[in-house]
C-alpha positions in Angstrom: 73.8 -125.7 -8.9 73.2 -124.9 -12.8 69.7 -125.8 -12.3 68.9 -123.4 -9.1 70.7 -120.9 -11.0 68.6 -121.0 -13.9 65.4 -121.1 -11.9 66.8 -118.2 -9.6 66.9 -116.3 -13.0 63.3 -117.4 -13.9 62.2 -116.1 -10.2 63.2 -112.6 -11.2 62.4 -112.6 -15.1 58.7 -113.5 -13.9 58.8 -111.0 -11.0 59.8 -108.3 -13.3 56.9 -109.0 -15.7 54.8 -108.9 -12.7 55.2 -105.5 -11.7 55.7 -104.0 -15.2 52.0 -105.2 -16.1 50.5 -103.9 -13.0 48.6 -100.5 -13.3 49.7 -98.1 -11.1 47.6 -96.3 -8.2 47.5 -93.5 -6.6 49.5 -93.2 -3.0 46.7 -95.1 -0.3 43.5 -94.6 -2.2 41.9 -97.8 -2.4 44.2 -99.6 -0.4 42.9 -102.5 2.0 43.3 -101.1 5.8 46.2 -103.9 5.6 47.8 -102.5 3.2 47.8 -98.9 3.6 50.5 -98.6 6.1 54.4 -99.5 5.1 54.7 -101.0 8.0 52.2 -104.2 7.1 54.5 -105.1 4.4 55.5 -108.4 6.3 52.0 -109.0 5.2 53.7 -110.4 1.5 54.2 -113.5 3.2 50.4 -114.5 4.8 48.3 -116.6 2.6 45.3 -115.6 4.8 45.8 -112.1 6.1 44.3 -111.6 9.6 44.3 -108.4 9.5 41.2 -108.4 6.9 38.7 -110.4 9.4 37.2 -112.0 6.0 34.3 -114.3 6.5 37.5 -117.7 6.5 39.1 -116.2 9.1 35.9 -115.3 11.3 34.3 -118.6 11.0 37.5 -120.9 11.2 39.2 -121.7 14.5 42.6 -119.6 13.7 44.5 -118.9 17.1 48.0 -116.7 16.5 51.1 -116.2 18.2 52.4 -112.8 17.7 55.7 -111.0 18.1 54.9 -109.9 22.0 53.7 -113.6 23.2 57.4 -114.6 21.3 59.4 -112.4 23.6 57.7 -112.5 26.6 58.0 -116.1 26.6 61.7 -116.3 25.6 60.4 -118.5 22.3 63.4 -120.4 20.3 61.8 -122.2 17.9 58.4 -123.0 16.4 57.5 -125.9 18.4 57.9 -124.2 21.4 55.3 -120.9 19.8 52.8 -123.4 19.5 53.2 -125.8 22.3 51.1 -124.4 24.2 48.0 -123.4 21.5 43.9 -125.6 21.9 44.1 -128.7 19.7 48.0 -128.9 19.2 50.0 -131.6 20.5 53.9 -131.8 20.5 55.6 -135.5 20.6 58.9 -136.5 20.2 59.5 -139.6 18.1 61.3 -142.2 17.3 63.6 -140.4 15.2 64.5 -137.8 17.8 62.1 -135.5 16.0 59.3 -133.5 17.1 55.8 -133.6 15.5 52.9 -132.7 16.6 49.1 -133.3 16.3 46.3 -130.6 15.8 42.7 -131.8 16.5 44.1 -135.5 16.4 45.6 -135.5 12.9 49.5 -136.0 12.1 51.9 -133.9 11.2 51.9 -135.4 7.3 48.1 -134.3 7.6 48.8 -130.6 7.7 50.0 -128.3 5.8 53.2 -126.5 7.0 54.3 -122.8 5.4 57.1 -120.4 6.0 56.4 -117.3 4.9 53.7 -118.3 2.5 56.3 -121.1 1.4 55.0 -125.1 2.0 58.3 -126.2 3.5 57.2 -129.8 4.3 59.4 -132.2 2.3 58.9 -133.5 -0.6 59.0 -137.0 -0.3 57.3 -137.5 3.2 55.1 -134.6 4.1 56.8 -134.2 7.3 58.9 -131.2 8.4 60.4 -131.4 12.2 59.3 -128.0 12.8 62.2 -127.5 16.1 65.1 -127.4 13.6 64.2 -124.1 12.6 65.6 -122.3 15.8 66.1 -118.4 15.7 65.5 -114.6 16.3 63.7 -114.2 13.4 60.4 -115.2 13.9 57.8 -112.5 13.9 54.3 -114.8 14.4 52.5 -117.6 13.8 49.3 -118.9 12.3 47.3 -122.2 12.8 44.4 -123.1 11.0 42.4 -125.8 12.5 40.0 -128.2 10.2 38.5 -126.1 8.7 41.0 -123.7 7.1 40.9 -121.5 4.0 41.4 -123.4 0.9 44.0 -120.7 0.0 46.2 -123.0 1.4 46.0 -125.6 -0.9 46.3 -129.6 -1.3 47.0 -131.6 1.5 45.8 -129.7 4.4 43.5 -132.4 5.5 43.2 -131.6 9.1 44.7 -127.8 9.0 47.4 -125.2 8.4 50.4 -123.7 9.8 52.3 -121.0 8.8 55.7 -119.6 10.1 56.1 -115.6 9.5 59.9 -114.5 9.9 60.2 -111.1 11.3 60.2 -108.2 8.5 63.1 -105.7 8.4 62.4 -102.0 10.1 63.1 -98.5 8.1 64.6 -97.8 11.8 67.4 -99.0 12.9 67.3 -102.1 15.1 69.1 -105.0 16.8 68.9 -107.4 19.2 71.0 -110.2 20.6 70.6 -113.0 23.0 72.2 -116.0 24.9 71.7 -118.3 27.2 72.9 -121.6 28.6 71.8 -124.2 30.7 72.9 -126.5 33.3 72.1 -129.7 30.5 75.0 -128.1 28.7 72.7 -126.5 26.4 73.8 -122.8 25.0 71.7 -121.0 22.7 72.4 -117.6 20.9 71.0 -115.3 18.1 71.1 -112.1 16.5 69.0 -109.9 14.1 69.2 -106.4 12.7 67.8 -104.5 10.6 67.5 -101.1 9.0 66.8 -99.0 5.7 64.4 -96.2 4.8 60.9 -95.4 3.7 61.3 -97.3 0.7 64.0 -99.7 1.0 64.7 -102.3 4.0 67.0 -104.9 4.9 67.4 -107.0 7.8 69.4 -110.2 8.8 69.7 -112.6 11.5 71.9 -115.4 12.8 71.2 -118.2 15.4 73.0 -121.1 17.1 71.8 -124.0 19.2 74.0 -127.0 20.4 74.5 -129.2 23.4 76.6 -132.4 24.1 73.4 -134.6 25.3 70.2 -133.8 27.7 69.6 -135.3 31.3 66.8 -137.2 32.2 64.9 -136.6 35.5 66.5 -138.1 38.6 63.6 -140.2 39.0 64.0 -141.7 35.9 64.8 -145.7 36.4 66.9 -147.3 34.1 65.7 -149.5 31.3 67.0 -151.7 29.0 68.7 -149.5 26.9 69.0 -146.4 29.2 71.1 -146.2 32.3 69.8 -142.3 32.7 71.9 -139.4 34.3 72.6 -137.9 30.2 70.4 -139.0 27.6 72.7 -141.7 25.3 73.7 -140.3 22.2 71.3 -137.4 22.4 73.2 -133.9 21.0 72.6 -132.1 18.7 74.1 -128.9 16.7 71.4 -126.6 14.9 72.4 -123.4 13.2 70.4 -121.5 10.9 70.7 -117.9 9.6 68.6 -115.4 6.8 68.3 -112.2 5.4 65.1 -110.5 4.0 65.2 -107.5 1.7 62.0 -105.3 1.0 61.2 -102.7 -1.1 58.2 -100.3 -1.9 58.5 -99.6 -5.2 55.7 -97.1 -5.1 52.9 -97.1 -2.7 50.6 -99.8 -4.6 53.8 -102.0 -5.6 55.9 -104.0 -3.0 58.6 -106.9 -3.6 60.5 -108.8 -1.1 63.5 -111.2 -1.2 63.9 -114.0 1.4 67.0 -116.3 2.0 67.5 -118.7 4.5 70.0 -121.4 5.3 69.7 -124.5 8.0 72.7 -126.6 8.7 72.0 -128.9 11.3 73.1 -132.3 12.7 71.8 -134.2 15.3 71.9 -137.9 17.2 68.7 -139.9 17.6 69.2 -141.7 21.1 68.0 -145.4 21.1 64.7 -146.3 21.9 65.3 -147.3 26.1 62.4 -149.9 25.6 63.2 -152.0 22.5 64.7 -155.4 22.1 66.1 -154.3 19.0 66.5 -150.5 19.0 68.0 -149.0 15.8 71.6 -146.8 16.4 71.1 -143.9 14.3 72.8 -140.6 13.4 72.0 -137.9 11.1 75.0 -136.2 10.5 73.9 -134.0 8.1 70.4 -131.9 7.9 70.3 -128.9 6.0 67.7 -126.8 4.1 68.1 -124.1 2.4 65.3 -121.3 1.2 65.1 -118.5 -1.2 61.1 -116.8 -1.8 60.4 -113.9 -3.9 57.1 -112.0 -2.5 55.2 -109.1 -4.6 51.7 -107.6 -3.4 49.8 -105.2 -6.3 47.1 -103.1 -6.2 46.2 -103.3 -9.9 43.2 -101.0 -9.4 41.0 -99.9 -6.5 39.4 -103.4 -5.2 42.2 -105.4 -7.3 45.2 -106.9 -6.0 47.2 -110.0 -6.4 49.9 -111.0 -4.6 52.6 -113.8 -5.8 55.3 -116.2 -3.9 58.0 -118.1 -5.9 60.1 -120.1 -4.4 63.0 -123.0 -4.4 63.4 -125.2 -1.5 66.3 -127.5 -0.9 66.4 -130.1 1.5 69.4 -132.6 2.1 70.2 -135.0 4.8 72.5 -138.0 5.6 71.3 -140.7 7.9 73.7 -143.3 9.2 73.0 -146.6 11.0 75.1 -148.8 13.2 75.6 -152.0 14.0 75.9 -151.1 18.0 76.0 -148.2 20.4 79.5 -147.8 20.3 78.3 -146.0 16.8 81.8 -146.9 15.0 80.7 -149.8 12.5 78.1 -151.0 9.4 78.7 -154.7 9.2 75.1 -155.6 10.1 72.4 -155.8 8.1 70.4 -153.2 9.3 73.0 -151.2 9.4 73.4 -148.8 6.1 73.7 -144.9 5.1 71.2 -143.2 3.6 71.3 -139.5 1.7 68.4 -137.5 0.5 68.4 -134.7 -1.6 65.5 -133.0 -2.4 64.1 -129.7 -4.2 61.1 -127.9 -4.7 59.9 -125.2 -7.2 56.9 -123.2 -7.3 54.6 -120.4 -7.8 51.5 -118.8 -6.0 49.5 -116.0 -7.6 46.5 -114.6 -5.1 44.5 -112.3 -6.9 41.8 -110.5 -4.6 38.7 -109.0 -6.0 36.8 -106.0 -3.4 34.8 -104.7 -6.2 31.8 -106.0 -4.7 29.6 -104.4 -1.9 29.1 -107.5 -0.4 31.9 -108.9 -0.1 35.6 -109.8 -1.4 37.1 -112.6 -3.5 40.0 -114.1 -3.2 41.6 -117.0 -5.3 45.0 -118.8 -5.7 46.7 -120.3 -8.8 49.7 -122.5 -7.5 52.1 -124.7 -9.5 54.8 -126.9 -7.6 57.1 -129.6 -8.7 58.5 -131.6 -6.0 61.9 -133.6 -6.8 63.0 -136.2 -4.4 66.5 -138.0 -5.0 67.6 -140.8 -2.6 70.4 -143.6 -2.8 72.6 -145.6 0.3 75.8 -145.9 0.2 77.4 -145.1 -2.6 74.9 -146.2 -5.6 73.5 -144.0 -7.9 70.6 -141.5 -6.7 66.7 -142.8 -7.3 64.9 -140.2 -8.5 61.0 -139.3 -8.0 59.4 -136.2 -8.7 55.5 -134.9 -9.2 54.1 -132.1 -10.0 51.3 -130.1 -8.2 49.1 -127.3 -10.2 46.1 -125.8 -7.2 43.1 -123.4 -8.1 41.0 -122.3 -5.5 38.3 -119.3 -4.9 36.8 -118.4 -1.5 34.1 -115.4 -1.4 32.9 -113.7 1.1 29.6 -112.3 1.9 28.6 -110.1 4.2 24.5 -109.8 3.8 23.8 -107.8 6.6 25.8 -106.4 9.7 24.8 -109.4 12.0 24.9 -112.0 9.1 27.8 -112.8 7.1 29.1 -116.3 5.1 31.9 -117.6 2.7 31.9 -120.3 0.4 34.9 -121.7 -1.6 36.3 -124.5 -3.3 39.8 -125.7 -4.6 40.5 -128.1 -7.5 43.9 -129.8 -6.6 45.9 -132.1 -9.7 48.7 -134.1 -9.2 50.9 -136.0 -11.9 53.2 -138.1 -10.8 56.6 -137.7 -13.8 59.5 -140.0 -12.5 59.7 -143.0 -10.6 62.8 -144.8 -10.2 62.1 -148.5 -10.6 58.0 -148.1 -10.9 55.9 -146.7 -13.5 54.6 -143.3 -12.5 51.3 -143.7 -11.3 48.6 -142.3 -13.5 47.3 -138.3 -12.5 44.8 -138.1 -9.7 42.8 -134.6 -9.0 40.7 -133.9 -5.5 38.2 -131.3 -5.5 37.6 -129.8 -1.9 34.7 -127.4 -0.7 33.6 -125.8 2.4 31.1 -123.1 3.5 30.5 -121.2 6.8 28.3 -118.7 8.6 29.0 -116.2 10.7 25.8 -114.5 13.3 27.6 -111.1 15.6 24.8 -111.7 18.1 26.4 -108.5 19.6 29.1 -106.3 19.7 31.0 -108.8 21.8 29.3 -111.6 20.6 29.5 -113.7 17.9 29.2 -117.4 16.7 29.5 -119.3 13.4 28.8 -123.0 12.0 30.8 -124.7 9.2 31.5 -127.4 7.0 34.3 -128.3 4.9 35.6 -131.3 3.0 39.3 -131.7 2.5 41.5 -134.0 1.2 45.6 -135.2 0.9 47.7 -137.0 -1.8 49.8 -140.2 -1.2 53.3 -139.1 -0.5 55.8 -140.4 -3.3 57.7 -142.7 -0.2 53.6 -144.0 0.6 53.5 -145.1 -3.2 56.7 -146.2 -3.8 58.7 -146.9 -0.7 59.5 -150.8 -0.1 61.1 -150.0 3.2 64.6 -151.7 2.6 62.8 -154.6 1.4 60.0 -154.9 4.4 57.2 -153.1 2.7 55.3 -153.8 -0.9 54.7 -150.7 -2.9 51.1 -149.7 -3.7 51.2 -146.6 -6.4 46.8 -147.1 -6.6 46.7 -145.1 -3.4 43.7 -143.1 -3.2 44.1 -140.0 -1.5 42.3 -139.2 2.4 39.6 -137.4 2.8 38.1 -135.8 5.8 34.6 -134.2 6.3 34.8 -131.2 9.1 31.9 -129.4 10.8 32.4 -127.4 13.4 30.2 -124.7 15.8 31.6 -121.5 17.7 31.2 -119.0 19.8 33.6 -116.1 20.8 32.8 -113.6 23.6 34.6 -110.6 25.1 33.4 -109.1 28.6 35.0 -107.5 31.5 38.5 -107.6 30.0 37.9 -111.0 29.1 38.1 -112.8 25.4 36.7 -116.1 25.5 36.4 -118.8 22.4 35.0 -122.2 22.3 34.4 -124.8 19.7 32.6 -128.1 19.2 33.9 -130.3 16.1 33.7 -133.7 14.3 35.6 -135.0 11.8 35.1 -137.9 9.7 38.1 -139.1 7.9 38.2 -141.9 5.2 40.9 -143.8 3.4 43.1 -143.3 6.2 46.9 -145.1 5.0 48.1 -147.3 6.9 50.1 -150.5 6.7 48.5 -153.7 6.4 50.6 -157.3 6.5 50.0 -159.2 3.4 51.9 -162.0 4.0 55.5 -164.0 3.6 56.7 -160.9 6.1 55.8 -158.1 3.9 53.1 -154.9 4.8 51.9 -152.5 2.3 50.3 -149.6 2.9 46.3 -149.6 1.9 43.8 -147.1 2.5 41.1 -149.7 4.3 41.1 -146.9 7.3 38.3 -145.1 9.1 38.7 -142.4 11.9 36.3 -140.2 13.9 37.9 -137.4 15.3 35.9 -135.0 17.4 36.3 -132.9 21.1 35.8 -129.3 22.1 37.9 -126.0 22.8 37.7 -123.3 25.2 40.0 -121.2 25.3 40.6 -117.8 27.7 42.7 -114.3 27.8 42.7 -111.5 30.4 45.2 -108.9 29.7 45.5 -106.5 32.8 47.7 -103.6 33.1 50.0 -105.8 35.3 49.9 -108.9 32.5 48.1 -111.3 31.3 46.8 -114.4 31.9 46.0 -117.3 29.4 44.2 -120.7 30.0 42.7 -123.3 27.3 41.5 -127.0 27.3 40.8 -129.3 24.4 39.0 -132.6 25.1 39.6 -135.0 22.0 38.2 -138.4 21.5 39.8 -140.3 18.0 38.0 -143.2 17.5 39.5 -145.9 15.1 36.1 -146.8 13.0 38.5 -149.0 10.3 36.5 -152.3 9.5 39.4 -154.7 10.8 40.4 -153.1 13.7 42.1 -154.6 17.0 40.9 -151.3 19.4 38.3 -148.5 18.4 41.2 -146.4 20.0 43.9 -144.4 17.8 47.2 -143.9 19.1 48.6 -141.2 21.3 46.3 -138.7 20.5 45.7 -137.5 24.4 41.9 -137.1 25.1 42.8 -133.8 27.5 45.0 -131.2 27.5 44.5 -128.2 29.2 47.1 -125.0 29.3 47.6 -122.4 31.3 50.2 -119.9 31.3 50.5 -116.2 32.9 53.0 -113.1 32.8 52.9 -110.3 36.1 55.1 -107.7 36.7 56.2 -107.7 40.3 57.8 -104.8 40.8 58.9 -101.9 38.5 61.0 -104.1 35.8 60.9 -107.2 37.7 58.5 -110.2 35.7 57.8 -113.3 36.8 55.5 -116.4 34.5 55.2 -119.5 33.8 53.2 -122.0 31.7 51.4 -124.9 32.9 50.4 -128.1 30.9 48.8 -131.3 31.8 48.1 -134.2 28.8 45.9 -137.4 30.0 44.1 -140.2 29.0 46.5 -141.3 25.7 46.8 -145.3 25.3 49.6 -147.0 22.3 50.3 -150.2 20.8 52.9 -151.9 22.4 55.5 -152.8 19.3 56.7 -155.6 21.5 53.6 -157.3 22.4 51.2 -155.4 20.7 48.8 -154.7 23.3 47.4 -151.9 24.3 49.1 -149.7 26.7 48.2 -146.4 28.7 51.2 -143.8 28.3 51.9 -141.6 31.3 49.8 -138.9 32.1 51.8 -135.5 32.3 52.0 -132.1 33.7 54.5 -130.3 32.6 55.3 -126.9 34.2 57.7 -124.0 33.4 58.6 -121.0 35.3 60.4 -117.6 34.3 61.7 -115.1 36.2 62.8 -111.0 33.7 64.4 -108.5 34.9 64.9 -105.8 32.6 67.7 -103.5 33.1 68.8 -100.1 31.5 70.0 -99.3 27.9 67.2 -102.4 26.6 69.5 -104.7 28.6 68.1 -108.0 30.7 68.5 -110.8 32.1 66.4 -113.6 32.7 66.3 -117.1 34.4 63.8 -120.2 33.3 63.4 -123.6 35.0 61.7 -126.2 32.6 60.2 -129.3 33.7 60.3 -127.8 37.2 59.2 -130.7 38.8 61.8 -132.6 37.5 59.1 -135.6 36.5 60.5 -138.6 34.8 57.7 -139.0 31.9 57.9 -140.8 28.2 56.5 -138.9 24.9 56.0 -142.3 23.0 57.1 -145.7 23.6 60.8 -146.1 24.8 61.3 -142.0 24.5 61.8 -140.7 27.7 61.6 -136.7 27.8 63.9 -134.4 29.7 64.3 -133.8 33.4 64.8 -130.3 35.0 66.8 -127.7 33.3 67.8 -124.4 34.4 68.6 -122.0 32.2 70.0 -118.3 32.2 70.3 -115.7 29.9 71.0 -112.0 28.8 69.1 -110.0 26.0 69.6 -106.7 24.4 67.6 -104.9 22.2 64.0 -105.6 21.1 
């Protein structure tokens, strides 16, 4: 506690300083068309703001989610925002978690923001994005391959970044809940309110259920008798408040704090001979961000995020599946607690006629602190310092480009039981064209090379003794290229993409004798596939459809299959909203995943997983006073499938629910 307080003090001491250097403006001259309006100042918390259209964001593959999609599809969580986006792909694992791929890269791959924060944790990479349930989110961005190097180290195959929903100078609230026939019940709030200059806003959410039912055509297995899934519930609640304030028209600050406190069961795997009997008990996180944005002068801004991040969680294994004793010797408790602190500065140049700059200096040190039982805490910790510049250039009005490049260092300080490996810097570059071959035309080409650190648990982790620590990791490296074209017509937008990526040093875990693996970078990987995606809004609704073909091919030297696992080679989505009658809607989303093939941990043969198509369907009715009610049917089918070995996936739900407010 004394050391987030002290840091808490730094956060504002080094916010003040901030603003008192920056030179003031006058009101709205000068101002980028996304800042000029009060209204944008959720904008504090984007790393890459869309609303600009710079040359990144026109020659990347960037699709959104915005605030409208969130409530038309009755959204709870992240996950289910970008279920249904080209290129991603949403598992559930082994630890009752859900991760996902985009493009055919893991979760550990990409970087994950909230609000401009990098929330994945310290000592894995990984973040299980569905824990962060709520009201409160406002939109979403994902940056595919290649993706602006604003975002820093480690986002070898992309970006994603959460925006929470920014308080209103208008009064406003909204509430919601629901339940479901799996004994589900789900409820949130958010207000806010304030004036021109001053804004506040707050919301609340809860999510809990005893256990989840598996379809009726589910056949038992060895360790699941179906009917509810075995020790499957969960409890997730999580609540925030934002605070922001204009302090004159070319000066804003905002405050962000958020809280998780979760707990959930991880139900056995139903295929294993030995399947593991865990619970985590405790998950929290908790999150407090300072955002500024400055004009400093006409054509210079900078905009800063500091941060802290906590994370801690208990994980508790058992001897059994009556979950009541440790005498085994797999059976143990585990604790983490980890924190990170940080800084971003974005200075943005527009001083140019051709184009703008725009750079980032980021500092983070990442502490990780672990122990079972009752022994003393191990402690890790690194530190991360980032500086990047992207330009743009815009040469004619048909031709435009960007080029850019990021220096990333890390320094490994602590390492219980190891000596800290020695520092290690990447240096990433990309560059991109853009041709508007009309005024609903365009297309682009680019190239990029990216690269991610070693996690602390890749160098140092033995794995409760199974696993032989390698701190000489090299980091991954990936090479992206990519082609595009996006069209509009007839009420139509249309996008499509082609795209290879060749990724190097892959980690993975090699056996190296007397039982032990370590993990070695001695992998190759090909990952490449095309996008097209489609939107027709009508005054009626709207209809959305995409497919993403992906082949991953395992190029590694010693290699048992040129396949890599459970990355689907087709997915296609398709999902629609129509109004049936005055206040009467009625939607759904359809998905089907094929052609994805797995190791068997058993046997270790290759297997083929089940092919899938998933479909949900919605039925609004909005009544008066902002009131409505609304009924959804998920896995409508009711199909007995499996995300991953042994982990069967839900079977029908029905759910209902009342909303108020907007």
């Amino acid at each position: 506690m004394k050391g987030s307080s002290v840091y808490m003090v730094g956060v504002l001491v080094g916010t003040l300083l901030t603003l008192g250097v920056a030179s003031p403006a006058r009101a709205q001259e000068g101002l980028p068309p996304d800042t000029a309006a009060v209204a944008s100042v959720y904008t504090l918390a984007e790393i890459v703001v869309l609303g600009k259209r710079n040359a990144v964001t026109r020659a990347a593959t960037v699709h959104q989610v915005d605030r409208n999609r969130i409530d038309e599809l009755g959204i709870r969580s992240p996950r289910d925002a970008m279920e249904h986006v080209p290129g991603v792909y949403f598992s559930r694992n082994i630890r009752n978690e859900n991760s996902f791929l985009l493009r055919g890269f893991e979760q550990r791959q990409v970087s994950v923001f909230v609000d401009g924060v990098p929330v994945s944790l310290a000592y894995d990479g990984l973040v299980d994005i569905s824990q962060f349930v709520g009201a409160d989110l406002e939109r979403v961005h994902i940056s595919h391959g290649f993706s602006s190097l604003l975002y820093g180290a480690n986002s070898l195959g992309g970006a994603v970044n959460l925006l929470t929903r920014p308080p209103s100078p208008e009064r406003r609230a909204s509430g919601r809940l629901e339940g479901s026939d799996h004994g589900r019940v789900f409820g949130s709030v958010e207000a806010s309110g304030g004036t021109d200059r001053l804004r506040l806003g707050g919301s609340a959410a809860l999510e809990r259920a005893g256990a989840f039912s598996l379809s009726r055509g589910f056949t038992p297995t060895l360790n699941e008798e179906g009917g509810e899934r075995a020790n499957s519930s969960y409890d997730r609640r999580r609540a925030g408040v934002r605070a922001q304030y204009l302090i004159t028209d070319s000066h804003q600050v905002a405050l962000n704090l958020s809280g998780t406190d979760n707990r959930f069961d991880v139900p056995p795997n139903a295929l294993a001979t030995r399947p593991r009997y865990w619970r985590f008990p405790v998950w929290r996180r908790g999150l407090v961000s300072v955002n500024t944005r400055h004009l400093l002068n006409p054509g210079v801004g900078l905009r800063t995020t500091w941060f802290h991040d906590r994370y801690r969680n208990v994980l508790r294994s058992f001897d059994d599946d009556t979950y009541t004793t440790q005498e085994r010797g797999y059976a143990f408790d585990s604790e983490y607690d980890d924190y990170s602190n940080g800084v971003n500065l974005y200075p943005s140049l527009s001083v140019f006629s051709m184009g703008t700059t725009d750079g980032v200096i980021s500092y983070r040190r990442d502490v990780h602190r672990q122990r079972s039982g009752d022994a003393p805490f191990e402690r890790y910790s690194t530190d991360l310092l980032t500086v990047a510049l992207e330009q743009d250039v815009d040469w004619t009005d048909v031709l435009s480009m960007m080029m850019g490049v990021n220096v990333n260092h890390l320094r490994p300080m602590v390492a219980e039981g190891h000596s800290a490996t020695d520092p290690r810097t990447q240096v990433n570059a990309q560059g991109a064209v853009q041709v508007a071959l009309g005024p609903a035309v365009s297309s682009r080409i680019a190239l990029a090379r990216k690269s991610r650190f070693p996690t602390m648990k890749e160098l140092y982790d033995s794995h409760l003794g199974r696993n032989l620590p390698n701190p000489g990791l090299r980091s991954e490296t990936a090479v992206h290229g990519e082609v595009g074209l996006d069209v509009a017509w007839g009420g139509w937008q249309g996008g499509a993409a082609v795209f290879r990526s060749e990724v190097r040093d892959l980690i993975d875990a090699m056996a190296v004798g007397e039982g032990l693996v370590q993990l070695q970078n001695n992998h190759r990987a090909r990952m490449e596939g095309f996008e097209v995606d489609l939107h027709h809004r009508m005054e009626v609704g709207w209809v959305s459809v995409n497919y993403a073909y992906l082949r991953a091919v395992n190029r590694s030297t010693e290699r048992d299959a040129d396949r890599l696992a459970y990355r689907p080679a087709h997915r296609v989505n398709a999902l629609a909203r129509v109004r049936v009658r005055e206040r009467v809607w009625v939607g759904g989303e359809v998905s089907y995943t094929a052609s994805q093939h797995y190791q068997n941990p058993d046997s270790r043969e290759w297997e083929r997983l089940n092919d899938m198509m998933w479909i949900n369907i919605r039925m609004e009715q909005e009544l008066r006073g902002g009131l409505g009610w609304y009924v959804r049917i998920d896995n409508a089918l009711d199909a007995a499938y499996f995300s991953e070995f042994g982990i069967p996936l839900p079977g029908r739900e029905v759910s209902v629910g009342m909303r108020v407010g907007g």
